[in-house]
C-alpha positions as CSV (number, residue, x, y, z in Angstrom):
1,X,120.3,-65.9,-120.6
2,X,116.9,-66.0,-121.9
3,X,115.5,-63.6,-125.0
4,X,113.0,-61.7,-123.4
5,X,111.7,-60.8,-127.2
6,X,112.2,-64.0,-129.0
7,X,111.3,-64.3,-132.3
8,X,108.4,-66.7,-133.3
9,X,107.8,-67.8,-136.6
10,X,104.2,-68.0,-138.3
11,X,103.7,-70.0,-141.2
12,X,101.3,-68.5,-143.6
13,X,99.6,-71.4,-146.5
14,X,97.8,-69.1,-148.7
15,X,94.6,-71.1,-151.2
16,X,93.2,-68.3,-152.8
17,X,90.1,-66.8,-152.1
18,X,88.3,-63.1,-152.1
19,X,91.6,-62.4,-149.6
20,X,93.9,-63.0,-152.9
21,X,91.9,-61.6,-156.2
22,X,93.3,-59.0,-158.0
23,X,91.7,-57.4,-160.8
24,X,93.0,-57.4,-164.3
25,X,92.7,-54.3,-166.4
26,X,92.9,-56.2,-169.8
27,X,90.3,-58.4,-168.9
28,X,88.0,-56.6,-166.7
29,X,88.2,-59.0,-164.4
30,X,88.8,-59.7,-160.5
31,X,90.4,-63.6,-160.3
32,X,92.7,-65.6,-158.0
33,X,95.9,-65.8,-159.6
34,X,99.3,-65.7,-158.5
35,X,99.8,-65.3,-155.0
36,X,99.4,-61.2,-154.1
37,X,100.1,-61.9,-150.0
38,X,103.8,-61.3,-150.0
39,X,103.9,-57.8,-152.1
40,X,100.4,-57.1,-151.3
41,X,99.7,-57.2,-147.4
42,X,102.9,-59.1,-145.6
43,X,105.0,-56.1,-146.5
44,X,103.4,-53.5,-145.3
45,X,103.2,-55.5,-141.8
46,X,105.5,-54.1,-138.8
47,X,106.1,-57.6,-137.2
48,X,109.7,-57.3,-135.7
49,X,109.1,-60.6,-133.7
50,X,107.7,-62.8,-136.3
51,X,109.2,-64.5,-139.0
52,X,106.7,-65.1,-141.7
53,X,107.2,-68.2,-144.1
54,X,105.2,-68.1,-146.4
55,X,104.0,-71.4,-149.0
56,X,101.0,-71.5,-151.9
57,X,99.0,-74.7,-151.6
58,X,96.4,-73.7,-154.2
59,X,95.5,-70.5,-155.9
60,X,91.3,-71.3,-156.4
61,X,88.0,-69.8,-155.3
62,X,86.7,-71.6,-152.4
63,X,83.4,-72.4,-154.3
64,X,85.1,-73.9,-156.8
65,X,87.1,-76.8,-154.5
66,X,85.9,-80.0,-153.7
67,X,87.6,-82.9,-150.9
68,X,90.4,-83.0,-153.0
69,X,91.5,-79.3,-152.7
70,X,91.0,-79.9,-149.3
71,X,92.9,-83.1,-148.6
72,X,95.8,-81.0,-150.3
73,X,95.5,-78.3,-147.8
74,X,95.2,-80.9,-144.5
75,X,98.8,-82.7,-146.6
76,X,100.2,-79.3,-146.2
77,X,99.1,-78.3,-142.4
78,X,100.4,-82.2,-141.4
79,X,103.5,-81.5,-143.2
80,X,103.7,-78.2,-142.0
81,X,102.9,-78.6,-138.4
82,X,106.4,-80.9,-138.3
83,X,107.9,-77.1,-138.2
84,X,106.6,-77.2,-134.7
85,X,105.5,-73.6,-135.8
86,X,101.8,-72.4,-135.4
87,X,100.2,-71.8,-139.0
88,X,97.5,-69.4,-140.4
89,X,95.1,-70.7,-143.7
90,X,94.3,-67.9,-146.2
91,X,91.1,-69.1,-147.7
92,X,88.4,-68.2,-149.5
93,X,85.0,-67.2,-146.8
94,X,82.5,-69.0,-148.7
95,X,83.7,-72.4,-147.6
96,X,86.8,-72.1,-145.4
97,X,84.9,-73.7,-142.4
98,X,84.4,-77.0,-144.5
99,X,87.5,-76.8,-145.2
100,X,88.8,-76.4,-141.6
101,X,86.1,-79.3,-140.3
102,X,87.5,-81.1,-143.6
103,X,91.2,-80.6,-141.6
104,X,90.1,-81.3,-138.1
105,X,88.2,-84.4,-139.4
106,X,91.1,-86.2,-141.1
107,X,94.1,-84.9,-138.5
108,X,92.3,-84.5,-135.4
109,X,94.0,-81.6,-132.9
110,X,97.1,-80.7,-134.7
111,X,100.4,-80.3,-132.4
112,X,99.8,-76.4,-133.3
113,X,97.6,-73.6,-133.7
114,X,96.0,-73.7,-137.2
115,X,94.4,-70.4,-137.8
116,X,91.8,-70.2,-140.8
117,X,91.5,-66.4,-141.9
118,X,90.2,-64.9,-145.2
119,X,88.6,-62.0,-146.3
120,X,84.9,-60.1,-147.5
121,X,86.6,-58.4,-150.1
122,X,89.9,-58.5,-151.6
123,X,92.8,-56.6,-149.9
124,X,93.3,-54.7,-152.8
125,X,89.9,-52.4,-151.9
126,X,90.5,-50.2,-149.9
127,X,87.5,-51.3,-147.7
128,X,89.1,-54.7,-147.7
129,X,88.8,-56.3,-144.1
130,X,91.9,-58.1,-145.5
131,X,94.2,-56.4,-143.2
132,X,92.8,-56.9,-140.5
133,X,91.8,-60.6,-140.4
134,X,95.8,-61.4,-141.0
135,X,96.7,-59.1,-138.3
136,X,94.1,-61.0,-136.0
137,X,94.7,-64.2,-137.1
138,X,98.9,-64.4,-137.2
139,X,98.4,-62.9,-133.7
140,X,95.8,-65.9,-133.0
141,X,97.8,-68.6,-134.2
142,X,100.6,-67.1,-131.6
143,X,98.4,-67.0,-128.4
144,X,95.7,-70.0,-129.0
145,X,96.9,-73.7,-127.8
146,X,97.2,-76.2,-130.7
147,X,93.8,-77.0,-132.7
148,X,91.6,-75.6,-135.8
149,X,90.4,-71.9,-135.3
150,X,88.7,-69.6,-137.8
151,X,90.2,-66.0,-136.9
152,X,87.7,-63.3,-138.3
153,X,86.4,-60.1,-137.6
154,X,88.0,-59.5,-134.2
155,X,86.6,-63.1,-132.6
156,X,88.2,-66.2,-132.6
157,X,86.1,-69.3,-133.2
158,X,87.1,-73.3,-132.2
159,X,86.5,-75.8,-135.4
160,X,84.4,-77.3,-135.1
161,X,81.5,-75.1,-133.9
162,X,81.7,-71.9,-136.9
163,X,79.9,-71.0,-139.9
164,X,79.6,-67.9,-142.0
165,X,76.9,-65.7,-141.8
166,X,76.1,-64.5,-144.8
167,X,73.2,-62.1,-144.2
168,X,75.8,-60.3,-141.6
169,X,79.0,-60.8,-143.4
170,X,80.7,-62.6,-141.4
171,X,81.5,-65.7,-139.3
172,X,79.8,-66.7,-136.0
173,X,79.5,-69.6,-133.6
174,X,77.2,-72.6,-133.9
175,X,74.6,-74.1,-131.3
176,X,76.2,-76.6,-129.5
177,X,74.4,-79.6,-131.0
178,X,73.5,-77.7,-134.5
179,X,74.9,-78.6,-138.0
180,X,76.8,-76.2,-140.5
């Protein structure tokens, strides 16, 4: 007999990014360091029929990666996508659709969902849209058929074709026809 409820498992790469700052008192200071996802957010989640696997490819601030970071990160969504299991990106919201194009670019349609999320603010603010851009996007990378999405804000956008806005503050989709 069939599992009417089966269990489907997500696998989370985190980067970095606004989504994974935390602040450090001695310092004064809000940095990337090690990942906070796990403890932080993944936790708290109520996901009874999703197993999360989690794996850091980078801990940085998406202005400060070049084509290397992101050959890493398309490495790790190849290697990844083996798992036959769909896959959500944490990344930083300042460049996390270059680094999706970057992706889709050098692997073409990937044999599953890869769902690019991040975050306005970090998730430790209590005004964080953290939350709520995982929730989307693991949800996402479940439902959409295999390619490169960004997941943000309650929309779902194809890659290529996205770009964030910065004057609203958050991402929307292109022109057919325009250029990032």
């Amino acid at each position: 007999m069939t599992d009417p409820n089966p269990t489907t498992t997500v696998r989370v790469l985190t980067t970095g990014g606004t989504i994974e700052k935390s602040y450090c008192e001695e310092e004064g200071t809000l940095k990337n360091r090690a990942s906070i996802i796990r403890e932080g957010l993944i936790a708290g989640l109520r996901l009874p029929y999703t197993c999360l696997e989690l794996d850091s490819i980078l801990n940085k601030d998406s202005l400060e990666m070049d084509d290397s970071d992101r050959a890493l990160i398309a490495d790790a969504i190849q290697a990844t996508a083996g798992h036959g299991d769909p896959i959500v990106v944490l990344h930083g919201t300042d460049t996390m659709s270059n680094s999706a194009e970057y992706c889709y670019r050098k692997l073409g349609t990937p044999p599953v969902p890869v769902v690019f999320t991040g975050a306005m603010k970090p998730m430790g603010f209590i005004d964080s849209d953290a939350r709520q851009n995982v929730i989307e996007a693991l949800l996402a990378a479940r439902l959409m058929a295999p390619g490169f999405y960004i997941a943000f804000h309650n929309r779902v956008f194809p890659i290529p074709g996205a770009r964030k806005n910065r004057d609203e503050g958050t991402f929307e989709a292109l022109d057919p026809g325009s250029e990032s």
